[in-house]
N, C-alpha and C positions, 0 to 999 in steps of 0.2 A: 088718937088724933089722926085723921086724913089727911093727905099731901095732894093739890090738886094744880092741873098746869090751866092758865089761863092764856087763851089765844087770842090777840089783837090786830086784827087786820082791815083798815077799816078805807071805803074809797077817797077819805079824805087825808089817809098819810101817803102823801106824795107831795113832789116838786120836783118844778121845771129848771135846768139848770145847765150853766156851759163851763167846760172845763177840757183841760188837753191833758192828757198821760204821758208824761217822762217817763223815757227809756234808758235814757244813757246821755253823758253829760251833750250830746251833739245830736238826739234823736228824740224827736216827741210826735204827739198827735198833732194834728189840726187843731185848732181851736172847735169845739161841736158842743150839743146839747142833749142832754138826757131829757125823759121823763122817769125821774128815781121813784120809785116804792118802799115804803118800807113799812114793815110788818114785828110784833113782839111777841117771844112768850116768858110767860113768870110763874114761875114755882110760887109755890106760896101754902103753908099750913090752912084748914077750914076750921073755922073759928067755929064756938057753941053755939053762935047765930047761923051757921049754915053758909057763912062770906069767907073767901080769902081774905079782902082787901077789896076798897072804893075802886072800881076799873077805871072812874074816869078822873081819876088823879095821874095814872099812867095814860090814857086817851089826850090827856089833854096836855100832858109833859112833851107825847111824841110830836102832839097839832104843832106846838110852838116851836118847836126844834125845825121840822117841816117848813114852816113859813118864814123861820128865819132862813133859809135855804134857798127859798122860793125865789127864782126870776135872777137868779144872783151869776155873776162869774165867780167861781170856786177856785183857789188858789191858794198850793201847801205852802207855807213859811217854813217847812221843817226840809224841803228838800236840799241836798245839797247841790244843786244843778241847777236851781232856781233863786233869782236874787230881786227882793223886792224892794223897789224905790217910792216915797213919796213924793211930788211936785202936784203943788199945788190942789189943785182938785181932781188932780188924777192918781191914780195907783200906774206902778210904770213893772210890767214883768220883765227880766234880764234874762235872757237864753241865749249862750251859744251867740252871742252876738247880735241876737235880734234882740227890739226893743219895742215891748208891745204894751201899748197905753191903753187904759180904761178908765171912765170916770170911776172915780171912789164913791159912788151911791147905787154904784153897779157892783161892786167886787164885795165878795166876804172870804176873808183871809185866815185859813185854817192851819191850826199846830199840826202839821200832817207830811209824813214823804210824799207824798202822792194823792194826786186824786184820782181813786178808785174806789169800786163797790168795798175790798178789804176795809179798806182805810174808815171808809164812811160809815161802816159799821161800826169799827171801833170808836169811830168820834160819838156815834149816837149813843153807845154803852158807855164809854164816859160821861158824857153831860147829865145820861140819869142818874147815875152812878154819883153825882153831885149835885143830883137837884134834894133841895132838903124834903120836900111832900113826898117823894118816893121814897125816899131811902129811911119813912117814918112807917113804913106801913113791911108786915112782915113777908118780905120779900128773900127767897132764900136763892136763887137762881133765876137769871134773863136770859134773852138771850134775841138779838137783835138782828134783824134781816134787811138788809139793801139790793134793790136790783136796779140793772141800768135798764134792762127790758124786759122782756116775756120769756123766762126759762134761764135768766142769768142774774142765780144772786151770791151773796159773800153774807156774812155771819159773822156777831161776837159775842163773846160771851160776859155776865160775870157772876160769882157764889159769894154769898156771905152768908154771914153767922148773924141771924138779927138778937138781940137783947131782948 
């Protein structure tokens, strides 16, 4: 049996997106915007047919991850430096004293310390990592790529044992 890596990088996994980098419970970014990238590869056995695995069960896991991303304010619930409020039909950020309001059909609020390329990698290797269509297809190694721009990305990984 051959082991082969499959590369997915396709012009349409990306999104536009705004979010600030905590520093320190008293030091963050601006508020700014990316255009994120991201890109996969997956190990995977070749089957008697000559296939690893359907590509676009994975092309189309990344799309949706991607677009839920899309046009969004990005905001970790996991930092401890960051306290988020709801009123009303706003989402309200707490830093350091300031208090920074967005509509709630602007913001997607992620399990996360931080928003960064790290992070964002790892949230993407999770989500497939839980999507039932991927993790049905013999997948033995991913390993996931985020850039915030041209020549700057972060990476995650993860291995399993398929059945």
């Amino acid at each position: 049996m051959s082991i082969t890596t499959i590369e997915i990088s396709k012009d349409y996994l990306h999104f536009g997106a705004a979010h600030f980098t905590i520093f320190s419970a008293t030091e963050r970014e601006n508020l700014h915007g990316h255009n994120f990238f991201v890109d996969a590869r997956f190990t995977s056995p070749v089957g008697a047919d000559g296939l690893a695995f359907d590509y676009n069960i994975a092309k189309n896991a990344l799309k949706k991850l991607c677009d839920e991303l899309d046009e969004q304010v990005l905001l970790a619930t996991g930092s401890p430096h960051l306290r988020i409020e709801h009123d009303g039909d706003y989402i309200v950020a707490l830093f350091a004293g300031e208090r920074i309001p967005f509509l709630s059909r602007d913001v997607t609020l992620l399990a996360l310390a931080n928003i960064t390329v790290e992070q964002l990698a790892a949230w993407f290797v999770q989500q497939l990592h839980e999507n039932d269509a991927l993790t049905s297809v013999p997948i033995t190694h991913a390993e996931i790529r985020v850039s915030s721009g041209p020549g700057q990305w972060a990476s995650a990984n993860w291995s399993a044992v398929q059945s």
